[in-house]
Structure formats: structure tokens, C-alpha cells
C-alpha positions, 0 to 999 in steps of 0.5 A, spaced: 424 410 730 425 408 737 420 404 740 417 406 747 415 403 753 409 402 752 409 399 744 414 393 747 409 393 754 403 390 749 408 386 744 408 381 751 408 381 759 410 377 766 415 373 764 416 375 757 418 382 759 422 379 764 426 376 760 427 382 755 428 387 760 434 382 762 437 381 755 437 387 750 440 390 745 442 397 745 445 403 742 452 406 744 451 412 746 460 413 750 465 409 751 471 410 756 476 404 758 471 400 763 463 403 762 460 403 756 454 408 756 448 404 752 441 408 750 436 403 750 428 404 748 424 411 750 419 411 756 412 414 755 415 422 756 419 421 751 426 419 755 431 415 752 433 410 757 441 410 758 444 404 762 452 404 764 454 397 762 461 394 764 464 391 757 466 383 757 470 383 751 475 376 749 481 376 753 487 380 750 482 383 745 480 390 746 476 395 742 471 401 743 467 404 738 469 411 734 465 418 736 459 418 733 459 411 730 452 407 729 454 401 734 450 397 737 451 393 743 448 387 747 448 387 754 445 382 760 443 384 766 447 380 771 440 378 776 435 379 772 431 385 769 434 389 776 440 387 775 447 389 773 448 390 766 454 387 762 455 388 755 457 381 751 457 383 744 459 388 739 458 390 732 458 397 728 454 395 721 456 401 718 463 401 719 462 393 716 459 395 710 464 401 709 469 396 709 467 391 705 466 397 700 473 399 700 475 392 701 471 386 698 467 381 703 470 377 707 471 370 705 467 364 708 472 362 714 476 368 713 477 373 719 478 381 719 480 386 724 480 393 722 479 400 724 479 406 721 486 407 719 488 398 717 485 392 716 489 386 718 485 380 714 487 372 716 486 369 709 483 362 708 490 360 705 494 362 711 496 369 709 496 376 712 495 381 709 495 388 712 493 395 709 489 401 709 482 400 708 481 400 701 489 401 700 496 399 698 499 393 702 503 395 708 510 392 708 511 388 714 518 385 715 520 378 714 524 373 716 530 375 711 529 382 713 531 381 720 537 376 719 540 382 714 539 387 719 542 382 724 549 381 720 549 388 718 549 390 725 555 385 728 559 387 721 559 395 724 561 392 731 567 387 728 569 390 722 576 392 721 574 399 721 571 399 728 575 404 734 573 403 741 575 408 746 581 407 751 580 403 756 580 406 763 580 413 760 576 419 762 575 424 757 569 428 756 569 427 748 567 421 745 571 418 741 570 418 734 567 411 730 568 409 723 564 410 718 560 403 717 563 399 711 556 397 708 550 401 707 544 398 712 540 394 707 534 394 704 527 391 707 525 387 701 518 387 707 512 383 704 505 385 706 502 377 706 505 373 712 504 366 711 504 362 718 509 355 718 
């Protein structure tokens, strides 16, 4: 239940109320790329107050709740209870708790990102692991993958069985390539990444 102008007017006044007013939390309501509509507490009608707030997320970090997601934001208002509101952080409990049902809980010291297709865990041990809620590992390439793929690439370039056109012919057909001399490989991939 949503408390009203009124209740949170009693719970304290003056200065008190000024403060509040400037630092709230609130519910979200949409989301676009800059403004974020925030549904707050319900005036003495009945009407759900909805500010648009500008987001402030970390720099090269991104995120928007999903549609119908029970997230909550916090915002200031730059000025005071007036003044124009920012929001400064972000959580969806629920969504946490679907992960960690799915996933097991975080460590302490450890940190994951997620949504509702991956989760991508930083370990205490210096792994990362990244999957499917709840699901297998997904295999990412590793370092002896790519070297494998590099030398199988310059082999299909200089191997005896490579033809190169005829320099300085115009033609209106390609000419035709060898077939590679050995099968690409296979990406052993792993799906925990250990930084050096």
C-alpha cells in the first residue's frame, strides 16, 4: 500500500519534509534511453504522483529495467524539493531473487551482471563464468582457440593448393579456389576465464 500525501506529511514537517521530498525512492513506471517515468506516493485524491527523471548510471554501464519489472529507483532533485530530478540508483529485488534461485547467491566480494537471457559472474578466484540463468555454461573462445583459427587461416592462403587469379585479367568470373587442406578447427572454448 502506497502512502499518501497526507500520512507522510504527519510522520514529520519544515525541513524534514524538505529533505524527503529532495531524496526519494520511487517506483518505475517506463523507460526510454534518457527519462525515466518514476511513480512516487498518492496525493489525498488518489493520484499517483509520476516525475521524469534523468538516469545517472556509471560511465560505460548501461541498463533499463524490463516491461513490468518491479524496479525501484532513487532520485534527487537537483535544487531542492523543486528542483530537477535525477535518479542515482537502481535495483529490481525481484529480479535479484529470481537469480539467485536459479543461480545460487553471490559470494561475498563477488559481483554479478545479469539479465533475463545471461548472467556473467566475477568470481573470488578471478574466473568468469558466464551462462544462462540457471543454465549451462556458455562457451567463450580462449586464447589457443584463436591461435588455432589464426594458423588455419594463413595455411588456406599460402598452402600448396591455393590459386590466385591472373594478375591484370579482366574477367567476369571468379576464379576458382582450392578446397582448404585441413578442416578449420574446433574451439575447445571454456566457459570460466581466468584474467593473468
Amino acid at each position: 500500500m502506497r502512502m499518501t500525501t497526507r500520512a507522510f506529511r504527519e510522520r514529520g514537517g519544515g525541513p524534514a519534509l524538505d529533505l524527503r521530498n529532495a531524496l526519494r525512492r520511487m517506483v518505475v513506471a517506463a523507460t526510454d534511453a534518457v527519462l525515466w517515468a518514476l511513480d512516487g506516493f498518492e496525493d489525498d485524491e488518489g493520484n499517483v504522483e509520476r516525475e521524469d527523471a534523468e538516469v545517472f548510471s556509471g560511465i560505460g554501464f548501461y541498463a533499463r529495467p524490463a516491461s513490468g519489472a518491479d524496479a525501484e529507483a532513487v532520485i534527487v532533485k537537483i535544487g531542492g524539493q523543486s528542483g530537477h530530478p535525477v535518479v542515482v540508483a537502481t535495483r529490481d529485488e525481484r529480479a535479484r531473487q529470481a537469480l539467485e534461485a536459479a543461480d545460487g547467491a553471490v559470494a561475498a566480494g563477488e559481483t554479478a551482471l545479469y539479465n533475463p537471457g545471461a548472467v556473467v559472474r566475477l568470481t573470488n578466484s578471478g574466473e568468469i563464468h558466464a551462462r544462462a540463468p540457471g543454465g549451462a555454461a556458455v562457451a567463450l573462445a580462449t586464447k589457443a582457440d584463436i591461435d588455432a583459427l589464426r594458423t588455419w587461416v594463413a595455411a588456406q592462403f599460402t598452402g600448396p593448393g591455393h590459386v590466385h587469379g591472373v594478375s591484370g585479367a579482366v574477367t567476369n568470373s571468379t576464379t576458382p579456389v582450392a578446397a582448404p587442406l585441413v578442416t578449420p578447427p574446433s574451439a575447445a572454448g571454456t566457459s570460466r576465464l581466468r584474467g593473468q
